[in-house]
N, C-alpha and C positions, 0 to 999 in steps of 0.2 A: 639883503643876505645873499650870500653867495653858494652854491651846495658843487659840491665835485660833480654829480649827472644827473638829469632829469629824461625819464623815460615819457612821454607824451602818447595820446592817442592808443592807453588801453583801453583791452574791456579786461580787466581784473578778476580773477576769480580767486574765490573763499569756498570753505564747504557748505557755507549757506547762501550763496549766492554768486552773481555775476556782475561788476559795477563800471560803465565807463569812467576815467579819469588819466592820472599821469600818480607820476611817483620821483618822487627826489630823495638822493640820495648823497650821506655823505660820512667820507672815514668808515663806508665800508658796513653804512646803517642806514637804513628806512628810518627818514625821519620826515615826510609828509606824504598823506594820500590825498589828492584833490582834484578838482577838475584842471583841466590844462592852462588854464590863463590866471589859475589860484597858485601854480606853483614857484618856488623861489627861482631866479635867474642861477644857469648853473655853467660851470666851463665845459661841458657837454652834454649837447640833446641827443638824444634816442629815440627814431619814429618809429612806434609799434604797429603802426598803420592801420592800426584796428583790430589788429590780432591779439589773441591769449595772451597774457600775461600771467604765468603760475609761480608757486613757490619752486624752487631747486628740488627736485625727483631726490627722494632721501632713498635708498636702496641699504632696508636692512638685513640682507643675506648674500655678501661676497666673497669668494675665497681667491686668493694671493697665494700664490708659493707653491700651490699642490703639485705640479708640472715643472714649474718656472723657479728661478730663485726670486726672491722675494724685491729685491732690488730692484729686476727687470720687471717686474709685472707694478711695481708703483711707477714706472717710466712710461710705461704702453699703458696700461688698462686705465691711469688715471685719465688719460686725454681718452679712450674710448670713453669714460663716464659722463664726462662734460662734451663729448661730442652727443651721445646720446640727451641730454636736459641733465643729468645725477652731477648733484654736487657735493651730496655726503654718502657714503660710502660705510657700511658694517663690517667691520672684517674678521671671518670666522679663526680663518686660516693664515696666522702674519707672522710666526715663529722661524720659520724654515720648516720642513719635514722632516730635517735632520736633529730638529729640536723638539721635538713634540713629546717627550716625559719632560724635559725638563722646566722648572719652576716660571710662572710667569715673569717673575720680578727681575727672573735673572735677562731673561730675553726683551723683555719692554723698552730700555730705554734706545738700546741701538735700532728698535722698530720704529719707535717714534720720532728717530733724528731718520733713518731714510726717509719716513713719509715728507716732513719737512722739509725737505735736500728737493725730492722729486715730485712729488703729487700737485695735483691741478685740482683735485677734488678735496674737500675734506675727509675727515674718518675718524671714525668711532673704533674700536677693538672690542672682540667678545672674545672670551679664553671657553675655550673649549674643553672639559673637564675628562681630561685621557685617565689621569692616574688618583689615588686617592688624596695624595698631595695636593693635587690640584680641588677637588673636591674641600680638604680641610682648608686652604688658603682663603677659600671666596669673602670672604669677610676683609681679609689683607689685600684683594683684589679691587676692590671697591673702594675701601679706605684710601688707600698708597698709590692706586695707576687710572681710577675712575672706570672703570670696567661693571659696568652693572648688568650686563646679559651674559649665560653661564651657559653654556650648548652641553648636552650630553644626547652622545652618539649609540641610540641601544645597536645599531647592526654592526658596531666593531666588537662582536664576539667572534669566538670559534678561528675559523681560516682567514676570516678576514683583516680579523687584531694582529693573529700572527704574522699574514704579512708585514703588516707597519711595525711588526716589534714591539705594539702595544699590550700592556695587559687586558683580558676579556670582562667588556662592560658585563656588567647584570643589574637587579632588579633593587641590588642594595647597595648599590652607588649609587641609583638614582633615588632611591628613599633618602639617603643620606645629600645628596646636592639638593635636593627640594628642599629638606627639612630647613639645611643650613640657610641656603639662599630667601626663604620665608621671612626669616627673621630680620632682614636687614630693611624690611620696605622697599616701596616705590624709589626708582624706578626699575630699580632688580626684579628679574624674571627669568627663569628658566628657560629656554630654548629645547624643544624638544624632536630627533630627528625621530620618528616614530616609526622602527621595522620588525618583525619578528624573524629571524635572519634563518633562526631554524627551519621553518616551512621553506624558505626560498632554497635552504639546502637543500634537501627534500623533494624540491619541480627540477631544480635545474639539473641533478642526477638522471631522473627521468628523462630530460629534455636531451642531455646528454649521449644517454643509450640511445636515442630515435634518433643520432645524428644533427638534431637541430641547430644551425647556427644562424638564424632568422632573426630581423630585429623582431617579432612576434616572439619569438620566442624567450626574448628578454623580457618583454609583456605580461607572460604567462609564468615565468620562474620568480617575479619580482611582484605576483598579485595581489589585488586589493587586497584579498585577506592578507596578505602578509602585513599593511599598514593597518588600513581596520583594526585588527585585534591588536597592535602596538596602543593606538590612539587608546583604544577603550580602556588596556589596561594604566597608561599614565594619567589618565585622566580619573581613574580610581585612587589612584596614588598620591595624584594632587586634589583631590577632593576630601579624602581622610585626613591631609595634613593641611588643609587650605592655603596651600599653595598657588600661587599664579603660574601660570605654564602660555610658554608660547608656540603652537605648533608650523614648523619652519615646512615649506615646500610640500602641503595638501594636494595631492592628486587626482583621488579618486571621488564617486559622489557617494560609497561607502562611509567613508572616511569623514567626507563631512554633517553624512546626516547622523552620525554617532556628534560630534561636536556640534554641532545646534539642539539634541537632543541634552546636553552637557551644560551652554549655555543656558536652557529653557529652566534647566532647575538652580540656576545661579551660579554656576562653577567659570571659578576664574579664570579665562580659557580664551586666547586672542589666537586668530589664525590669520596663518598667512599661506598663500598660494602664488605659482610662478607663472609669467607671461606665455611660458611657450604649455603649460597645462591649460589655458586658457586660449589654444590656437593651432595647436599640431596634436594628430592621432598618430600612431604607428604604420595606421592605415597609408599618409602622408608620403612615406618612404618607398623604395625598392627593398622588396625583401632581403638584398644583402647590403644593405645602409649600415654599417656600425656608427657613421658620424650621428644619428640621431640620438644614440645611448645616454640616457642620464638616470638618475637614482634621486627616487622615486622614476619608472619608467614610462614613456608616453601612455597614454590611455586611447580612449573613442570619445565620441561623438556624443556619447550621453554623459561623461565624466566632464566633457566641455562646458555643457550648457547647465548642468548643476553647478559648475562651480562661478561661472556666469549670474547665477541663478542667486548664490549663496551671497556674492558682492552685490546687488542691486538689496537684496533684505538683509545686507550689514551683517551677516554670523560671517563673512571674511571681509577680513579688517586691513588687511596689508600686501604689499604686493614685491615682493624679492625675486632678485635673478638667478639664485643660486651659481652664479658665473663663475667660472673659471678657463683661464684660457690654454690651449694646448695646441699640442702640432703634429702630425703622421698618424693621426688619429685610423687615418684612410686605409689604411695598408695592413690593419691587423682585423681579425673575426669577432666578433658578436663577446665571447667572454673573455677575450684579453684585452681589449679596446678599452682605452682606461673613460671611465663615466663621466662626464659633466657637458654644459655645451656655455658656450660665449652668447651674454646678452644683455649686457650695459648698454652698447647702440642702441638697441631692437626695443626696450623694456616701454618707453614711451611712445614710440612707435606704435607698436600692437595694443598699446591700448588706446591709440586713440582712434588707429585702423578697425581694430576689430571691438572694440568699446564703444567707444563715440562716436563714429561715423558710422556705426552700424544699427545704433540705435538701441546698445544695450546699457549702455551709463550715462551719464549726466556728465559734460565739464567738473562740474560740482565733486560729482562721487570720483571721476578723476584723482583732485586735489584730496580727496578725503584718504584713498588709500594709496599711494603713490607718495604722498607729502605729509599730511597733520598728522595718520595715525602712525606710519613708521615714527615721525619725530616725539611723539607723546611717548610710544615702546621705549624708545632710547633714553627718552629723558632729558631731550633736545629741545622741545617746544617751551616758547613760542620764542626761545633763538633761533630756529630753523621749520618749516614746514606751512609757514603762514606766510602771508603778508598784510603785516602791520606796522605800526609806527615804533619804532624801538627796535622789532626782528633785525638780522641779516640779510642784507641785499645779495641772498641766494635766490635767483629770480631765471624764468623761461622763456623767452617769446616763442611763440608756439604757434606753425604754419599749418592749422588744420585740413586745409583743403591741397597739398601740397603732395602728391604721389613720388615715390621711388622704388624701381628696383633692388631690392638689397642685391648686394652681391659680395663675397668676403671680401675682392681685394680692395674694396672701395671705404673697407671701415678700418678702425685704429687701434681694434683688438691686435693682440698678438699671434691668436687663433687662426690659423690655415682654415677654416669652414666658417659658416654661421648655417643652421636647420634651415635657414629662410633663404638658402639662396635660390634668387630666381623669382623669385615673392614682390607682391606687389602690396607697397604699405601707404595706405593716407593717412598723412599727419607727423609731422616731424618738428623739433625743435628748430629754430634758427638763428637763436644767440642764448649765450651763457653765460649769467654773470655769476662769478661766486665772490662775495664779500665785496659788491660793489665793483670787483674787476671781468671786462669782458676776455673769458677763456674761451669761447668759440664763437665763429660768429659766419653765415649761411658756408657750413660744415667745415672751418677754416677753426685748424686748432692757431689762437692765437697769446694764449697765457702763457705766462713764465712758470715753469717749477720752482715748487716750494710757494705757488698759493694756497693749494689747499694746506689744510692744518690740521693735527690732532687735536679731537674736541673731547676731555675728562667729563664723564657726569658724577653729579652729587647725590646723594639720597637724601631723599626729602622728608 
């Protein structure tokens, strides 16, 4: 038998384990694991040299288009995905900006012919639930375009809806998306960005009158209690309706000892947290840094290692970038400096710099939140987040011992910054395969657009 590649000289990891062997691959599928003299002859070897072998970094929290059009950021941000290990991709934000009341059905299909044209990574879509239209369709979302994760945004009330032109979220669109989205089963879930926007009115007036335009300051107008009390109250909401909810981008250790408190009593309650809340404080910064601004705001040093703390005893489950890429970030203050930071490169990086090398995870628990649990959320497993025989040869080799410099102009975002420049990361990917094809390989974007692929999920 002949197979398209054979990877040689893993050590393979599972979330249960670590196994030497090789892997053959073909048409774009795992179809053997075995020691290296067990595998089929194939028209290309692959020498992993003894290094990681992971499933493809499944990143379920990206946004496209906020900044950028939507076009350009599937041309740049897919080769930053696969330059960093991510080979499937969640996308909150894939309408345009300019489209956001309108219906998803109407916008889907010209998003899923770009992705196709351009992308290097795969991708899933989540519809993000603006208007009540959107809210009523979820069932037609699911059916018709495979969309089964539903975001509702509580902080676009008040000034901040108004800017986007949006109508102002409240507590009865989110009863009403929970209820709906209950109903359809696994793998449908809620997505919840959990803020009380009113308190941050409230600081930042304050912060305001003091003259403050510190990144501290964004800190203290954007605080835990503003999430906290979000969290407690959706997790009331989904607990009366038993609804499943998934809390997207956890920052504080507020925040999570109310959802482990949630878990404890059964409530259907998946969290996820982002790499740079698990590696940068505000402290980090020059106090007039706006490039560090994102929402949910940097924290400290004891928000780090609880949530450090929360992934090693599993109450956090998954690990998103919340990314979006922008530019002239640099040149405006603390509250006009629009929010988000670039970290598809960085995502596998820092965890295995400040994870695994440091002696806070396991390889194991790596693959666990990184890979199997975003791919289970999605409704992608075990086509994606494993490796096993039948999976996607969506696969990592991964240089753990391997240091770099970050520095922006050296990545493939479209992003003028990264928080980390200047930073020193051990552990980096050094080839990517997604669907059996190598898309990068030691930092060399080398796939064609239009590998990656829209991936529909089913309900189960």
């Amino acid at each position: 038998m002949l197979v398209d590649t054979a990877i040689k000289n893993c050590r393979i990891v599972g979330v249960d384990g670590t196994v030497a062997g090789g892997i053959a691959i073909d048409n774009g599928k795992i179809i053997a694991i075995a020691k290296d003299p067990n595998l089929p002859s194939a028209d290309r070897y692959i020498d992993a040299k003894g290094r990681f072998v992971i499933p493809g970094v499944i990143d379920p929290h990206v946004h496209y288009s906020l900044y950028r059009p939507f076009e350009e950021d599937c041309k740049s941000e897919t080769k930053a995905a696969v330059a960093g290990g991510i080979t499937t991709e969640a996308l909150m934000t894939w309408g345009g900006m300019d489209k956001l009341l309108a219906p998803y059905k109407e916008k889907f299909d010209e998003a899923k012919n770009t992705v196709e044209r351009h992308a290097l990574a795969n991708v899933v879509f989540i519809a993000c639930l603006f208007t009540d239209q959107h809210i009523q369709e979820i069932p037609e979302y699911a059916r018709d375009l495979g969309i089964t994760q539903f975001k509702h945004c509580m902080f676009l009330k008040g000034r901040d809806a108004e800017a986007l032109g949006l109508p102002s979220f409240d507590d009865a669109k989110l009863y009403s998306g929970l209820e709906i989205a209950s109903t359809l089963g696994p793998p449908a879930i809620s997505m919840i960005h959990a803020e009380n926007v009113e308190i941050y009115y409230g600081l930042k007036e304050k912060l305001l009158k003091a003259g403050r335009k510190d990144l501290r300051a964004w800190t203290e107008a954007k605080s835990s209690l503003c999430e906290a009390e979000a969290v407690s109250r959706v997790i009331a909401v989904s607990d009366y309706l038993g609804a499943p909810i998934y809390l997207v981008h956890i920052s504080s250790r507020e925040s999570l000892d109310i959802a482990v408190q949630a878990q404890a009593r059964g409530s259907k309650l998946t969290v996820e947290t982002c790499p740079h809340y698990l590696s940068l404080s505000y402290k980090d910064f020059p106090d007039d840094c706006v490039l560090a601004k994102c929402n949910p705001p940097l924290r400290d040093e004891r928000d780090i290692e609880r949530l450090w703390w929360g992934i090693q005893r599993g109450h956090v489950h998954c690990i998103g970038t919340d990314h979006c890429a922008s530019t002239g970030k640099g040149a405006l203050d603390i509250w006009s400096a629009p929010a988000g930071l670039p970290g598809l490169e960085t995502l596998l990086p820092v965890m295995l710099s400040e994870g695994v090398n440091k002696g806070r995870i396991s390889m194991e628990k790596l693959v666990e939140v990184c890979c199997y649990n975003p791919a289970k959320v999605l409704g992608i497993l075990p086509q994606k987040g494993t490796i096993v025989v039948g999976s996607d040869a969506d696969l990592v080799i991964v240089d753990s011992d391997e240091s770099k410099i970050v520095k922006a102009e050296n990545l493939c975002t479209a992003s003028d910054f990264t928080p980390y420049e200047g930073r020193e990361l051990k552990g980096w990917p050094v080839l990517t395969m997604v669907g059996g094809n190598v898309v990068m390989e030691d930092g060399e974007i080398i796939g064609k657009p239009g590998i990656g692929k829209y991936i529909p999920r089913k309900l189960f």
